[in-house]
N, C-alpha and C positions, 0 to 999 in steps of 0.2 A: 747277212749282217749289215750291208752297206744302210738297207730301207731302215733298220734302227737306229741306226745313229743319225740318221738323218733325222726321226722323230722323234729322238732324245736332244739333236740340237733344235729344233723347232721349238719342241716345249720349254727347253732352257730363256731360249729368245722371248719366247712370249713371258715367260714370270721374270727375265728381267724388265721387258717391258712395260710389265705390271707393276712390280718393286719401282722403277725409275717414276712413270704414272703419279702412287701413290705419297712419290716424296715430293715432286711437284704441289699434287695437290697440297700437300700439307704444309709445301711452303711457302705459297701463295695463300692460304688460310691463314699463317703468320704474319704476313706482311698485311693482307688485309685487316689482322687484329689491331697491327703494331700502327698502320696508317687511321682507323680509326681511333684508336689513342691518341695519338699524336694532335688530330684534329678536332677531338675534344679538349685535349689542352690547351689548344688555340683559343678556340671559342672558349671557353673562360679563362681564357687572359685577355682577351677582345672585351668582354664583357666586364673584367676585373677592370681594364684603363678607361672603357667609355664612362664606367661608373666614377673615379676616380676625375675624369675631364669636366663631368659635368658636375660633381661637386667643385672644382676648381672654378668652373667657370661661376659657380653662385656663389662662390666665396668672393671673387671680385668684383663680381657687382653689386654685393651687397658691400664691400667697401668703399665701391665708388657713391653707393647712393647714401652710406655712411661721411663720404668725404664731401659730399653738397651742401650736407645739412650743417656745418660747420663751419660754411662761409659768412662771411661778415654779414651781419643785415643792420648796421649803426649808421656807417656813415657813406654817405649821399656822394655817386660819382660826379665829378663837375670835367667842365671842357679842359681840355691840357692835364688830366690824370692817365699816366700811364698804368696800363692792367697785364696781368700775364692771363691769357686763355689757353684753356688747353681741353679736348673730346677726352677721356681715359679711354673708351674704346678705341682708338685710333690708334694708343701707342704712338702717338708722337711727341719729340720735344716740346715741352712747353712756348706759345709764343707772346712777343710783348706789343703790345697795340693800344697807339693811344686816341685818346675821345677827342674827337675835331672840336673845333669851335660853334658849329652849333647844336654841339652836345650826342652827336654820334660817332656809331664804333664800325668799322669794318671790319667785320667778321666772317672768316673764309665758308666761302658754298653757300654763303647769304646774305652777304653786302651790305649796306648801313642797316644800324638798329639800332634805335634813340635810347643813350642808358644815360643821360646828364636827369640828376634828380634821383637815382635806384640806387637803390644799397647792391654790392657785388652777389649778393645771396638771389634779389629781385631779378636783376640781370641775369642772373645765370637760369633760372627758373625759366624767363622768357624765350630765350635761345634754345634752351631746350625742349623746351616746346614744338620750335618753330622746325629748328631738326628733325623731329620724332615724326612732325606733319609729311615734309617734303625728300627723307634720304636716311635716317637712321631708323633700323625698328628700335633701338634703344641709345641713349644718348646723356652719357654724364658730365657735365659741363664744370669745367671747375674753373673761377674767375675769380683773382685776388687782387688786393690794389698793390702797384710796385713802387708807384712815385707820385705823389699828391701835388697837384698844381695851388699852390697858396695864395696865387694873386687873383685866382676868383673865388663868389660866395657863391655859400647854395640857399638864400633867402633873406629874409629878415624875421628879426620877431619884436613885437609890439609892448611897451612899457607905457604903462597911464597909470593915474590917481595922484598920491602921496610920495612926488620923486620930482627932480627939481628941472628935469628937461627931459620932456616926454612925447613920445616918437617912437618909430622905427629903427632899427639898430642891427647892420650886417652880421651877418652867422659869419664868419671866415673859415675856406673850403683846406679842410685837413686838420682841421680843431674842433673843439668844443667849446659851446658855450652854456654856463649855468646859469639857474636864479637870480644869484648873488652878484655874479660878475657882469649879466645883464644891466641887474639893479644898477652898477657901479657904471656900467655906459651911459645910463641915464642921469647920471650925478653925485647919485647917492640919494637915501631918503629923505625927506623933508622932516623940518623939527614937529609935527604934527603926524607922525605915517606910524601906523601900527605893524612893528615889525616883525610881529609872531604869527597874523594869519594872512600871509600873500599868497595870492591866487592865482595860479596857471592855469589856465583854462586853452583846451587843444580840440580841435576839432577831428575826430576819425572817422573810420567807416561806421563805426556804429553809433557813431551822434559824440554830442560834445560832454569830454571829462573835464573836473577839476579838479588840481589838485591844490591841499592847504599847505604852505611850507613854512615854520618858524626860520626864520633867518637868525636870529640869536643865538640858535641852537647850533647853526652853522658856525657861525662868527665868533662867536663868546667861547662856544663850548667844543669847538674842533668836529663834529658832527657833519661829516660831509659828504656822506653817503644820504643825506638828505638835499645836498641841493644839487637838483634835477636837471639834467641835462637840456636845452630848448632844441624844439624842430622848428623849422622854417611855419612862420604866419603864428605860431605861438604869442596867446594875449597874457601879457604879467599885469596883474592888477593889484596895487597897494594901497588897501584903506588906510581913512582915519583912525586915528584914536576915538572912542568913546569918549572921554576924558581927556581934556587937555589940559594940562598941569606940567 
């Protein structure tokens, strides 16, 4: 009796050992399901945020290159104008810096850059550039004017014909100067000057424009979206009448 029950506990051992075996395996088949899952979930939440970063990141560069194009391109930086510059990829505060006296800026990680004569839009364009060249792959420059220095100009412009002292005539740096109010530096018009077709004639890049301005139309009839603002070296020219009566 003894040899059977020994090969009744033997047998018993071995199909626990198969039963235990079996549950093993099938619970490391679980886990390796469940670790598989898990790690596809990963991976597309990985893929969900990188997708998500990089539309982020083209949303604010498309803002930044949206915030350039918006800066000033009218008036003319001169020396003693204070500007706020600032990189947007940088993330940093904004800083204030102003144009020396012979009409340069110190600008960080690239040291003077001549802006006396650029509009804040031209300047920033330049600088950008010059970054993109030497330390940025991509570089949004944003430069505003903060305090305008009044006690210098940025040109003159030229008054002749039918006007009663005729000459060149300072732009003053932080203002505007028109036609009309030109015309009035020069004296005013002569009793012989035809005051409906005055002639601004500007030189650009792409050769010399005129344009015809009625001054009456200004004056008389409040119309003054007609007179034109002067740039520096601008020639005003006021004919005669045809007719003097």
């Amino acid at each position: 009796m003894a040899p059977e029950r020994e090969d009744f506990k033997s047998v018993s051992t071995g199909k626990l050992h198969c039963l235990l075996s079996m549950k093993i395996s099938t619970h490391s088949k679980m886990m390796n399901q469940r670790s598989l899952i898990l790690l596809v979930m990963c991976f597309g939440l990985l893929r969900v945020s990188t997708a998500e970063a990089k539309e982020t990141n083209s949303l604010v560069l498309s803002n930044a290159a949206g915030s350039m194009t918006s800066l000033d391109d009218g008036q003319k930086l001169g020396p003693g104008d204070r500007v706020t510059y600032r990189v947007i990829e940088d993330q940093d505060e904004p800083r204030s810096l102003t144009i020396t006296d012979s009409g340069d800026l110190q600008v960080p990680y690239l040291g003077l850059v001549h802006a006396a004569g650029k509009t804040s839009l031209q300047l920033a364009k330049e600088v950008k550039a010059l970054l993109e060249r030497q330390l940025y792959y991509q570089a949004s420059v944003i430069i505003a004017i903060e305090v305008v220095n009044k006690t210098h100009v940025t040109g003159k412009v030229y008054v002749t014909g039918q006007v009663r002292n005729k000459g060149g005539f300072e732009i003053p740096g932080g203002g505007t100067l028109t036609v009309s109010k030109a015309i009035l530096n020069a004296g005013g018009f002569s009793d012989f000057s035809d005051k409906k077709k005055v002639r601004l004639v500007r030189k650009t890049a792409d050769g010399t424009k005129t344009f015809v301005i009625n001054v009456v139309d200004i004056w008389e009839k409040g119309k003054l979206e007609k007179d034109l603002v002067v740039l520096p070296d601008d020639l005003i020219v006021v004919p005669a009448r045809l007719v003097n009566y």
